[in-house]
Structures are given as structure tokens and as C-alpha cells.
VOGU-3710 file (C-alpha; in Angstrom, 3 decimals, decimal comma):
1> xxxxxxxxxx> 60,292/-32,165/-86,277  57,605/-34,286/-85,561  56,017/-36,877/-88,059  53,151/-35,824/-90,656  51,253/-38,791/-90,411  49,334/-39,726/-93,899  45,802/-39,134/-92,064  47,190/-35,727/-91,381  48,556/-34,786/-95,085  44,985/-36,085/-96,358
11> xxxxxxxxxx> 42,985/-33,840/-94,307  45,345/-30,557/-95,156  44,758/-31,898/-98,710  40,747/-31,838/-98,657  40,183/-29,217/-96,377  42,833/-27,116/-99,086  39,888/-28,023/-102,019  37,303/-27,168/-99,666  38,271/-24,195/-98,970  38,820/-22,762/-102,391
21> xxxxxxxxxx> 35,246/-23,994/-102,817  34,424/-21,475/-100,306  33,051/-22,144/-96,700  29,535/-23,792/-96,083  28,484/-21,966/-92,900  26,119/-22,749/-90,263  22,905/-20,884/-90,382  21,341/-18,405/-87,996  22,047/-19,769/-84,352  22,386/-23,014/-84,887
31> xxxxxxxxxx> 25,397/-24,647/-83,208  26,127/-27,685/-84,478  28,330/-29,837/-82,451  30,358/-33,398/-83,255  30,481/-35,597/-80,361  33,714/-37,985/-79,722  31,207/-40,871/-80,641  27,633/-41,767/-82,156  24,555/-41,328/-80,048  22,450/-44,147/-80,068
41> xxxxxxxxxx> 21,200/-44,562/-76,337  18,909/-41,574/-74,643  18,581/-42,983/-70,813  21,694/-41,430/-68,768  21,255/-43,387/-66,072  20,527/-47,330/-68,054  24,238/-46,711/-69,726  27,586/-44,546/-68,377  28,613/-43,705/-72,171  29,611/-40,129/-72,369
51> xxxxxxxxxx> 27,445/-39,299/-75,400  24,603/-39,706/-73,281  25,600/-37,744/-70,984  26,061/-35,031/-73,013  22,275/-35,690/-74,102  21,345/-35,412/-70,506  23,166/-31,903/-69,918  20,779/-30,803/-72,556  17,864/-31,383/-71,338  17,724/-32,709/-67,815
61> xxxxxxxxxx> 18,876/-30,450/-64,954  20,273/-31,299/-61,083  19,691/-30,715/-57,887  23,268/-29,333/-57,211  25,968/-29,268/-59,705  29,898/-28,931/-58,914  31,494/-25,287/-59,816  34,811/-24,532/-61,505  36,798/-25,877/-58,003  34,291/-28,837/-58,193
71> xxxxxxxxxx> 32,143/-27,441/-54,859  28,509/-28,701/-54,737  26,591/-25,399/-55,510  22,892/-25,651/-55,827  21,085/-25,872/-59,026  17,608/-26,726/-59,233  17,795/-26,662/-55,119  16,842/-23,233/-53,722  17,770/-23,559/-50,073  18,258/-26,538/-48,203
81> xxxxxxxxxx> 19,317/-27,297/-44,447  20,366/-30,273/-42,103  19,302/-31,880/-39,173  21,372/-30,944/-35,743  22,063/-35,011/-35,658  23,025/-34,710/-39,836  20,614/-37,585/-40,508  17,885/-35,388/-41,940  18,909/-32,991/-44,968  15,660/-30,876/-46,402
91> xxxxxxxxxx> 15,214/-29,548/-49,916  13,240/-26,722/-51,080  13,147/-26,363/-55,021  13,228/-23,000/-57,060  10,226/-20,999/-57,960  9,318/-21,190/-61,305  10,715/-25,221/-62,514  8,547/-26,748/-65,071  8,933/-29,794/-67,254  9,095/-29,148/-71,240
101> xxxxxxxxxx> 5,507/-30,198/-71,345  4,392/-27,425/-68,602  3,998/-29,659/-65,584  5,204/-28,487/-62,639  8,662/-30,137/-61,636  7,473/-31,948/-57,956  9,054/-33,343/-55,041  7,787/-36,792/-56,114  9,500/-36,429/-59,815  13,040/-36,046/-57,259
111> xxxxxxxxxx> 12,582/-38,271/-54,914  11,672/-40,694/-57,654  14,362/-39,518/-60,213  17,168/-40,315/-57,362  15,850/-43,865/-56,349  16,307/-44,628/-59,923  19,705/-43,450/-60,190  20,326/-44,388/-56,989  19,964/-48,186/-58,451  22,745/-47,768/-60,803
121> xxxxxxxxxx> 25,329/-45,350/-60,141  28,449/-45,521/-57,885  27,865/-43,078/-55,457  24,162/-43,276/-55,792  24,436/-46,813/-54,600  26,835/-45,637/-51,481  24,389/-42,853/-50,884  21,173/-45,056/-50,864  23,147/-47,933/-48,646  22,703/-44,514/-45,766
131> xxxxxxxxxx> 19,084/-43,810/-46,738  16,291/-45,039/-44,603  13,356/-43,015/-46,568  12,438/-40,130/-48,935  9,257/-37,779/-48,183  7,822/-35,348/-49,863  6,826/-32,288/-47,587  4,622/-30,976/-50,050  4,746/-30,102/-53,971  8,347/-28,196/-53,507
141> xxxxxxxxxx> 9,955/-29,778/-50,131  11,224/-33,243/-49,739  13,271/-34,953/-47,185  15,961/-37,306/-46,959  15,762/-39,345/-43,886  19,662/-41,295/-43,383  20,163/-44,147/-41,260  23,304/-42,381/-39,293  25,463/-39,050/-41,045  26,894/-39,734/-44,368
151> xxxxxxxxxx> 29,683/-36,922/-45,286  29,079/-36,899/-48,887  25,705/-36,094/-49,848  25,718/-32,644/-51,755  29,035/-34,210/-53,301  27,274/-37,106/-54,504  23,836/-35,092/-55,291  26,543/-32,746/-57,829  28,404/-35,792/-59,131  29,250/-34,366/-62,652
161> xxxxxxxxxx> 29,449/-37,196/-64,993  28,319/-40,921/-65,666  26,075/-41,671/-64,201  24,882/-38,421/-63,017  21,430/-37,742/-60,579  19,404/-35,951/-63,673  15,694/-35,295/-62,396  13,068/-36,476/-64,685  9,138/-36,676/-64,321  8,133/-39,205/-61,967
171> xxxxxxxxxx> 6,203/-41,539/-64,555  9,832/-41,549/-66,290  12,175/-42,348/-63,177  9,670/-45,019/-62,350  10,974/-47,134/-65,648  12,644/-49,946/-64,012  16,665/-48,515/-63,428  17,713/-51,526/-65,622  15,398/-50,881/-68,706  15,947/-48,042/-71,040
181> xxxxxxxxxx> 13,205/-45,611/-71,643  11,145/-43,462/-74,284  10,351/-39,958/-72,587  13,006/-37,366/-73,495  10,964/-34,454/-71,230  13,321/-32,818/-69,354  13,204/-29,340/-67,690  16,607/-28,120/-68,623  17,845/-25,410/-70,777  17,341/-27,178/-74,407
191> xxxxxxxxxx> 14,030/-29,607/-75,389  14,975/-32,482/-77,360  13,315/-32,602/-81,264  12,652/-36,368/-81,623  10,721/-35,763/-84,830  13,488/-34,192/-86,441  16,297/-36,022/-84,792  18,136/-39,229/-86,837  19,977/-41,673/-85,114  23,023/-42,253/-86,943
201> xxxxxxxxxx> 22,964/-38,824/-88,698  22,016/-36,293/-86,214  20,216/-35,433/-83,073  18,246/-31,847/-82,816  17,634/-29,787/-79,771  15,719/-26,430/-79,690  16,175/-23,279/-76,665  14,033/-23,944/-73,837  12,239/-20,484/-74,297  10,677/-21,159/-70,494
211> xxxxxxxxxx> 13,926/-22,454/-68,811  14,642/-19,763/-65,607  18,523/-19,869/-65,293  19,601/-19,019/-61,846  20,957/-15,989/-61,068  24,561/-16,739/-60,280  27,240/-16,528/-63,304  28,361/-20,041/-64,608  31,264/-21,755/-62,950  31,870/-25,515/-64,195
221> xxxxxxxxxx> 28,373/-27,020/-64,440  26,926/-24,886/-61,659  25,583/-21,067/-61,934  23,307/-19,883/-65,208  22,857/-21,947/-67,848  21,736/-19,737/-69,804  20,999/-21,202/-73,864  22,518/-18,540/-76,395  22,079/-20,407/-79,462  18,781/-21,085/-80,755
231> xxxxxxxxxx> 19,303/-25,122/-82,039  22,126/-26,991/-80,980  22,512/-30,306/-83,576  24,548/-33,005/-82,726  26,001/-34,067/-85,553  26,799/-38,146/-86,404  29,850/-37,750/-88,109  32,363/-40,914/-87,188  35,399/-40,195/-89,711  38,214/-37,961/-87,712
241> xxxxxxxxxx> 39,282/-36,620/-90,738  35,522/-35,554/-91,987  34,911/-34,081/-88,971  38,377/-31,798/-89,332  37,887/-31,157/-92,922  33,510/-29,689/-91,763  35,349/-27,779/-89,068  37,780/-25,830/-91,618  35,030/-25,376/-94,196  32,555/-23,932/-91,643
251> xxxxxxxxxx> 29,959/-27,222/-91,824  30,239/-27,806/-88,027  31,446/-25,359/-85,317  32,544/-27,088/-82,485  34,742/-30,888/-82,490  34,536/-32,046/-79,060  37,801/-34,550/-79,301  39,536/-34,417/-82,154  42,551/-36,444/-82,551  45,635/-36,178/-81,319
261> xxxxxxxxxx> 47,604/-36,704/-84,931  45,266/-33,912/-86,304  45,759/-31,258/-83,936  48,461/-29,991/-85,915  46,111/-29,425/-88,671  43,410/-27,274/-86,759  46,185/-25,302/-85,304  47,281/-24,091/-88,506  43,722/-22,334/-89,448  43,306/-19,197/-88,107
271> xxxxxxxxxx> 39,534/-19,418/-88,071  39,939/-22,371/-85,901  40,416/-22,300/-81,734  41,333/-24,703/-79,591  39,973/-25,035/-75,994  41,368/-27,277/-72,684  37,817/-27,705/-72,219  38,542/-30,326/-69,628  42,030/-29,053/-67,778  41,518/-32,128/-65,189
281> xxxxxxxxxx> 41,591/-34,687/-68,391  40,985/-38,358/-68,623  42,279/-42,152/-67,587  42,356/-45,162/-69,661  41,109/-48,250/-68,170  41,229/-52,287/-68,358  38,247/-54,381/-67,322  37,979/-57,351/-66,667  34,928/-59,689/-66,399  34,901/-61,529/-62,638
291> xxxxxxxxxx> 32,017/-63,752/-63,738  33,459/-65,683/-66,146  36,711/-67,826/-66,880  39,810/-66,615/-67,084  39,340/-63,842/-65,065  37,560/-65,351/-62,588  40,731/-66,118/-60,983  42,303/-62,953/-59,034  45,607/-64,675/-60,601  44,698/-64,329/-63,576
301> xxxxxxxxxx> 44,096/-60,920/-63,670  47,187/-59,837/-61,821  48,597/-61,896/-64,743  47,123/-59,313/-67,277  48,452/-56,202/-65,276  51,780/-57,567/-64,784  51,897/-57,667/-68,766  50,557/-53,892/-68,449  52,940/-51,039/-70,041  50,921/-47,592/-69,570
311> xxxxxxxxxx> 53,371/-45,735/-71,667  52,751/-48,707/-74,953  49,023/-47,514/-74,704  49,621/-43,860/-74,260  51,765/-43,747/-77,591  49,828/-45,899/-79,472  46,508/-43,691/-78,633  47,829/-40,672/-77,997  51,546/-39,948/-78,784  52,201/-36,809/-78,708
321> xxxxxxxxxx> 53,747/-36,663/-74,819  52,270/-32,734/-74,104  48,535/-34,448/-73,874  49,625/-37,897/-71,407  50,968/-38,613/-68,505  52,277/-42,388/-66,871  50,965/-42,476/-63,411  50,309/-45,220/-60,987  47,521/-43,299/-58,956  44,019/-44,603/-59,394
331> xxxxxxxxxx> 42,961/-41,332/-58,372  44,662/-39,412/-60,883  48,086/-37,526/-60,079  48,064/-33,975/-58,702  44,896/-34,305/-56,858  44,505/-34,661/-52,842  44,222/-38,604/-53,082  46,827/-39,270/-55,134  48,984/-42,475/-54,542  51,414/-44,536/-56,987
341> xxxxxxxxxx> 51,508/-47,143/-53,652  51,649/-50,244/-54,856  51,646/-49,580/-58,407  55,287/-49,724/-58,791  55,608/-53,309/-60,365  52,483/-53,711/-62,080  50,965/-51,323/-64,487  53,839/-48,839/-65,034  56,243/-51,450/-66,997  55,535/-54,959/-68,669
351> xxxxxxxxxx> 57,026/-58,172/-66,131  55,870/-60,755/-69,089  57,865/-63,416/-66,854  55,591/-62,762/-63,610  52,662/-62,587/-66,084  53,930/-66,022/-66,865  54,799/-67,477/-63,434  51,090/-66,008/-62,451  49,438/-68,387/-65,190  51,005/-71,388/-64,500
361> xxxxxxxxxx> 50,157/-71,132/-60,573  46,440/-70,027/-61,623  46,611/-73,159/-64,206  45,569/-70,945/-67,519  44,854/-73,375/-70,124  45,402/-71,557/-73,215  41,451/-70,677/-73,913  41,686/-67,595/-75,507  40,143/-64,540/-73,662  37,633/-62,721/-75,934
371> xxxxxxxxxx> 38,842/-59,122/-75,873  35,983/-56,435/-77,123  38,137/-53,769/-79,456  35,963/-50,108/-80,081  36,481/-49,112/-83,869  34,665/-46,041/-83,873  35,954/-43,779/-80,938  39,699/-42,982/-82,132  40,934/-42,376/-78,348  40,186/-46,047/-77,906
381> xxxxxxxxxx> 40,756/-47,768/-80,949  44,466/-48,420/-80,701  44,121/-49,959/-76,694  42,786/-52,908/-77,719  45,509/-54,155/-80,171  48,407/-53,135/-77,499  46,489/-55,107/-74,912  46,924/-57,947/-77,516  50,804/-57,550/-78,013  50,823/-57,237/-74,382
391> xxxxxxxxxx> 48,898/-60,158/-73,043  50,291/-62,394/-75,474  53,639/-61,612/-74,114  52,812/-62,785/-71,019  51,203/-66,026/-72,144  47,559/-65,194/-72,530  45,948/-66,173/-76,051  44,088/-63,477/-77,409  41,053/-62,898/-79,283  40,239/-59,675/-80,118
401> xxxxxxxxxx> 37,030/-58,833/-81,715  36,038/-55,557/-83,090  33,178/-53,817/-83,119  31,208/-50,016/-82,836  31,235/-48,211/-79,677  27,320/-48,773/-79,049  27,954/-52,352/-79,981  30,785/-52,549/-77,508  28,456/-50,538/-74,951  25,310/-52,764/-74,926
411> xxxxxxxxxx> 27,277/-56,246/-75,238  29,802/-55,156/-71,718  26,001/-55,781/-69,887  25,836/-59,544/-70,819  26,580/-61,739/-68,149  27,025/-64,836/-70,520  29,958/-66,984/-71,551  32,016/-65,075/-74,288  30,582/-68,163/-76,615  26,835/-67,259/-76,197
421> xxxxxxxxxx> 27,807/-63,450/-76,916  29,467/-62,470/-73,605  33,334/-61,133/-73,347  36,187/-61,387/-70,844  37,977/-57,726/-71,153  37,143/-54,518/-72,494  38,581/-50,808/-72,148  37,112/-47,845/-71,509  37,845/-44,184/-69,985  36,848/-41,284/-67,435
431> xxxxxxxxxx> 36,514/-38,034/-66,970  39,317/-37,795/-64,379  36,369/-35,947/-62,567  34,717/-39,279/-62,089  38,325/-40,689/-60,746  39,068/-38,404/-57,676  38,042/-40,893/-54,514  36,729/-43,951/-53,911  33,200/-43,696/-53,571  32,704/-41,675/-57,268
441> xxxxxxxxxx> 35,166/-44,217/-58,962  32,627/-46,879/-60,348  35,489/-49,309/-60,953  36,134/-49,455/-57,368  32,272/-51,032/-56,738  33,014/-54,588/-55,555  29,342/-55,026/-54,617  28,586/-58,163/-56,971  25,223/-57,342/-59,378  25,657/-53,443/-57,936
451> xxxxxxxxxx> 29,345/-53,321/-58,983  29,963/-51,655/-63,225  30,348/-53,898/-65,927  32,288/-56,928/-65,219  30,938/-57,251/-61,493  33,663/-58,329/-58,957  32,555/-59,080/-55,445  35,158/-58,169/-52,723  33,489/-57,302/-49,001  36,774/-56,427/-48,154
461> xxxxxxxxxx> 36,846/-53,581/-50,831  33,344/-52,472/-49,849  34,347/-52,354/-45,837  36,937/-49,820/-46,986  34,727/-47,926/-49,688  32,025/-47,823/-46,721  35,161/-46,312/-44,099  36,294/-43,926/-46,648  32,747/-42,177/-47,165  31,991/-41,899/-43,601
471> xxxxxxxxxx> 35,620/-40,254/-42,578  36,214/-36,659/-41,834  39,776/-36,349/-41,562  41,298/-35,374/-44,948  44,460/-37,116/-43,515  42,896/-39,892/-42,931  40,566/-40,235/-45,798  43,501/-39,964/-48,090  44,997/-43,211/-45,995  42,047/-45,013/-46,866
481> xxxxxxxxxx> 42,129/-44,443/-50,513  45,255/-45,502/-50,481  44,334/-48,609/-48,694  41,132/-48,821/-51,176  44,040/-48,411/-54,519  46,126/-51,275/-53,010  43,149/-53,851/-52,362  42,202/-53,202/-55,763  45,488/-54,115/-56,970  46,043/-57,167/-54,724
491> xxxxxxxxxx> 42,461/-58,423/-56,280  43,741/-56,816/-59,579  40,109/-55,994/-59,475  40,936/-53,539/-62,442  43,721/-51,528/-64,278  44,243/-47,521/-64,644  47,096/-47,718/-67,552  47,683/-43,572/-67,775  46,029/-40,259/-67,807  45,718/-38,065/-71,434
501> xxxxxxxxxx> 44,181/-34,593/-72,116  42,885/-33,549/-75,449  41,217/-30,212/-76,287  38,239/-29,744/-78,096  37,984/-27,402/-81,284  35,739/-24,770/-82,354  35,383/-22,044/-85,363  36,807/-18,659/-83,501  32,947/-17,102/-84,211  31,972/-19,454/-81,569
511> xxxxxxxxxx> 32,660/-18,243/-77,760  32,015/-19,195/-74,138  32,737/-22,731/-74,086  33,021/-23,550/-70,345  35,752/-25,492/-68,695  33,899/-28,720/-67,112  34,655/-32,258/-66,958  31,406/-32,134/-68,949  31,017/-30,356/-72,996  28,468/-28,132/-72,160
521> xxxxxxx> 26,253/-26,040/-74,875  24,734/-23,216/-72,568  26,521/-20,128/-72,577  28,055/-20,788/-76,167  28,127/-17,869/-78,643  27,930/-17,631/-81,896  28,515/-14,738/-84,309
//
């Protein structure tokens, strides 16, 4: 039998008094949604957090967007067609695209939504190293000229999460890539309410009444989107067992990631469903900063991963062994480029003595490293204290600090010392979606002020990030992700420490949640 933890006994307890009270239902169509964390930043392409993401899904829209298999279908894209030579790819928009102010959506509001993203995202950055020029062919058409083939353009152009190529109106995608803006117009299927949206309480989004779904059925994020609900509120709700306790009563229909330990709970209810939203699931990760001491030192950080035991974090966050799995492939187990080469001795099971032996030959001096510990996202809050135990195993002092998830999320960009407010190591996830090769992988980036958070330079890495986009041959694409996973961990450029799947919950009135890497709100039902 497993254990009833306290958290768990509480929340049967309140949602018991609750419900004798009788349940507080959602009005009308109003959906009203509780994210996995608070949603504090708007700009989906200034941060990768998946809360803003989910904002962007609502009202932005794509070019092309990846189906149930993950094939690059196109969305906003009516026809397009390539050059004999494959260094010219033309795009002709749908009929009928407007922004949520009534201005036409343009060629220039594309062309100038994917230079923006282009400056910040993984691929987008591989992508725009191939571009020689954009043009616009007139208001619906516009080119994109490459400097020689590049075999992963409509991939790229339907990358599904963080940071993904929303279009936006030109004067918005001309904000400089590393600013955050103010505009929320979008031309997808929901407009966001600023008036009547709260930061820290709740964020409201009303139907697009003009949106023109396409035609096809919805696969993934591609096909229809086609808003049933009216208003979709996202609701800021931070306490796990609050959020269980709303679900039971009726207060909120839908929990996008509710935790492990409570899962029992919601399974009991008969008014409550549970969906695999996301059947591919999700990896932890360990970053480290490469600008700053201790981790400056490639020692240093094969130090920390030698201290690494994925199966410490997955029971501390997780525990329940149906939703994780230990696996040594950066590129996430099961999937074509899936490797546990050289991951054998290193982050799989703890060698404190190498971790050891590794600090004295990098010359560690003791300073402790400032590790940045999320409190309010309960996936993550239990990584940081095992990377504690861990590290100080293998002879690393420790510091952890604590902190909110948008805290955590704006203080990863500082470049500074960890004593004028900078850090040395952080964890995070992804969307296994965002994990499959080595050119969608952010962590992989090795590009210097180009690379994610923590910035590691390595031209090494980028020669084989650069071979692997342009190769053909599954075979040998698959070698050089392999060859991509082992440079990474000779650099120790960054840790995966294990894969985890959660489903989402919902009251069983609601229907038509869609399995994505991505919590989508079109094509949700409610009764």
C-alpha cells in the first residue's frame, strides 16, 4: 500500500467540508484553468517559461504547427513551395487573417515576427545562421532567401514550445528581442482582457469571435483551433492543495499539473478526469553558469555531474515510479535519437570520490556555489535541496537560496557575480518535445551571448550542431547526436538527470482536451 502523505489526508479532509457545502460551479462558458505556475511575464519570445507560452497559444498563432506525430502542417501558411536549388522557400498566407484590432495580418508583421524570434530561440538562431534575406512579395507573400539548403525549416517554423515563432504585428516584433513588451494583439483564437486581467490573481481571455480556424480537424497543435468556450481565465492559484480542493468543489475545471502525491486524491472523485495530456512527458535539467567561477572550469562541472543520482531527484520530486523514468539519453529514451553513450558513469549514479578527485585537479577552493531553489512550482521544488545533499557529497559547498519561480526566471538572465545578484546553478525542465535533436534542444547552444541561460561557448559543439542540421541521412544524423550528447558531457556543458510524466486534471463536464506537448484551450468543452 502506498503512503498517504499528510498533504494528501489534508486535502481529502477540506475538499470532504467542501463538498457537503455543496459545489461552487463555473458559470456559463467560462473555463477556468490553473497553470503549473504564476503568470507574470507576457513576451513568449523575451523568456522560455512555460506559462508564457501557454499565454502565447492563446492569442498568437504560427505559421506551421506540428500535428499529433509532430509533422510540420501549415497553420497560418496557405500554400507554400521551394526553390529547385532549396535555397528559396515562398509563403502565401490564408485569406481572411486579421489582428484583434482588425488590421490585416502582413508579410512584413512575419518576416518581422521571425527576425525577432529568430534572435532568441534555439532553432531560430540555427535557422537565421542559413538566412541571407527576407522579402515581402506583396501584402500576403514573403520569401526566405538561404545562403545554401537547410533541412529543417518547416520543422523549425512548427517548433512547438519555448521559444516558439508566434507572429505578432510588425510595430510589436520590432521591440528589441531582448526587451519585454506591452502589446498583447494577437490574431489567434482568444483576445487577451488586460483591463480585467490581475497579475497574481488571474489573467482573462475572451473568444476571438473573428478568428477563421482552418478547415482540417485538430491534431497536436496543428488543424482547427476552433474556441468552444466563451472566456478562458487563468487562474493564480500557487497552493497544490487549493488548487485540488477548487477542482473537487467545481471552482476551477481544469489543473494543468497537479502533483504527483495528490493524484490519488483526484482519482477517487468521480466528477474528476484525468488526462496524459502530454504522452511524450518531460526532463529535468542542471545548469550551470560558464561565466562565472566555479563553473567556469569544465572540471568543475563534470565534478557536479559525477555527484549526479537521477533516480535521488526523481523520488524526491516525483516518487511514484509509474510517472519517471532514469535515462542517460539527452534526447529522451524511445525516440529516434536516443543514446545513453557516454552517460554510463556520470549522471545515472553518484561517484562522490571522482567528484572529489575532479575538485582537487580543478583547485576548488571551498567558495560556496550560489544555487537558485524554485518554491512555487512543486515539480521543481524538491531538485534543488537533492542537488545540495548531492554536491556536498562530492565536496562542493553549497548555498542554496530560495525564491518564486518568476524571481528565479528573471534573475537566471544576470550575467553578474552571484555577490552583485548573479547565481552559479539553477534547474529547470522541458517538454520532452523541445528535447528530441540537437538543433531544438536550447541547452545544447554553445554559441556564447546566443547560447540559454548560463552561456557556454564551445565551437566544437556548434561545428557538430551546424553538421547535424544540414544531414539527410537519418543514420547518420542519429550518429551525430550522439556525437553532439557526448561533447556535451566531456564539457559537462549541462546535465539531463531523468524524464517524468504527469497528467493534467479536469471536472468530467469538461471535454476535448488535446494531446500536445503544449495545454491547449481550443477545442475544450464544457457542459
Amino acid at each position: 500500500m502506498k503512503q498517504v502523505t499528510r498533504r494528501m489526508l489534508a486535502a481529502i479532509a477540506a475538499g470532504t467540508i467542501l463538498a457537503a457545502a455543496g459545489p461552487v460551479l463555473a458559470q456559463g462558458k467560462t473555463l477556468k484553468v490553473v497553470q503549473h505556475g504564476n503568470l507574470t511575464i507576457l513576451d513568449p519570445v523575451w523568456t522560455t517559461a512555460y506559462v508564457t507560452r501557454n499565454h502565447g497559444y492563446l492569442i498568437y498563432d504560427t505559421l506551421f504547427a506540428a500535428d499529433g506525430d509532430y509533422a510540420a502542417k501549415p497553420q497560418m501558411v496557405d500554400k507554400y513551395e521551394v526553390s529547385p536549388d532549396k535555397t528559396v522557400w515562398t509563403f502565401t498566407l490564408r485569406d481572411g487573417l486579421e489582428w484583434h484590432d482588425g488590421k490585416p495580418v502582413t508579410s512584413a508583421d512575419c518576416i518581422a515576427s521571425l527576425q525577432r524570434w529568430g534572435k532568441r530561440d534555439a532553432m531560430g538562431l540555427k535557422l537565421m545562421d542559413f538566412v541571407k534575406e527576407f522579402k515581402a512579395v506583396d501584402a500576403k507573400t514573403f520569401q526566405m532567401v538561404l545562403k545554401e539548403p537547410y533541412g529543417l525549416v518547416l520543422d523549425t517554423l512548427a517548433k512547438p514550445s519555448s521559444n516558439v515563432p508566434f507572429m505578432m504585428p510588425k510595430a510589436v516584433a520590432e521591440t528589441d528581442a531582448f526587451k519585454q513588451f506591452d502589446n498583447y494583439i494577437g490574431s489567434g483564437p482568444f483576445i487577451y482582457q488586460k483591463n480585467e486581467s490581475k497579475p497574481g490573481e488571474k489573467h482573462v481571455y475572451l473568444k476571438n469571435p473573428k478568428y477563421k480556424p482552418r478547415a482540417e480537424a485538430p491534431s497536436g497543435l496543428a488543424g482547427g483551433k476552433v474556441a468552444k468556450v466563451d472566456r478562458v481565465e487563468i487562474i493564480e492559484m500557487p497552493d497544490p492543495q487549493q488548487q485540488v480542493n477548487a477542482l473537487i468543489t467545481g471552482e476551477i475545471d481544469i489543473i494543468e499539473a497537479p502533483p504527483h502525491d495528490l493524484l490519488p486524491v483526484l482519482k477517487k472523485d468521480k466528477n474528476i478526469a484525468l488526462d496524459d495530456w502530454n504522452p511524450l512527458g518531460h526532463v529535468f535539467i542542471i545548469r550551470f553558469n560558464h561565466l562565472v567561477k566555479p563553473f567556469d572550469n569544465p572540471k568543475v562541472r563534470l565534478a557536479a555531474l559525477y555527484a549526479i543520482n537521477q533516480e535521488d531527484y526523481l523520488k524526491a520530486t516525483v516518487g511514484d515510479p509509474d510517472y519517471y523514468k532514469v535515462c542517460g539519453a539527452a534526447f529522451i529514451c524511445g525516440t529516434p535519437n536516443a543514446s545513453t553513450k557516454g552517460a554510463e558513469e556520470v549522471l545515472i549514479k553518484s561517484n562522490f570520490e571522482k567528484s572529489k578527485a575532479l575538485l582537487k585537479e580543478a583547485g576548488y577552493d571551498g567558495t560556496p556555489v550560489v544555487l537558485m531553489q524554485s518554491t512555487t512550482l512543486p515539480i521543481l521544488t524538491n531538485t534543488a535541496p537533492v542537488t545540495k545533499a548531492l554536491l556536498e557529497k562530492g565536496g562542493f559547498k553549497v548555498d542554496m537560496q530560495s525564491m518564486d519561480w518568476q524571481t528565479l526566471v528573471t534573475r537566471r538572465t544576470k550575467k553578474d557575480t552571484p555577490d552583485k545578484g548573479g547565481w552559479n546553478v539553477f534547474h529547470t525542465y522541458s517538454v520532452s518535445a523541445d528535447a528530441l535533436n540537437p538543433i531544438s534542444n536550447s541547452y545544447f547552444v554553445a554559441a556564447g551571448d546566443k547560447s540559454w541561460f548560463g552561456w557556454p561557448t564551445d565551437p566544437e559543439m556548434e561545428k557538430l550542431r551546424d553538421a547535424y542540421a544540414k544531414e539527410t541521412d537519418p543514420a547518420k544524423a542519429k550518429a551525430l547526436a550522439e556525437a553532439v550528447q557526448l561533447r556535451a558531457l566531456e564539457t559537462a556543458q549541462f546535465g539531463w538527470i531523468g524524464q517524468w510524466y504527469g497528467p493534467g486534471a479536469r471536472r468530467t463536464n469538461v471535454t476535448g482536451w488535446l494531446k500536445a506537448p503544449v495545454p491547449v484551450f481550443w477545442n475544450i468543452e464544457k457542459k
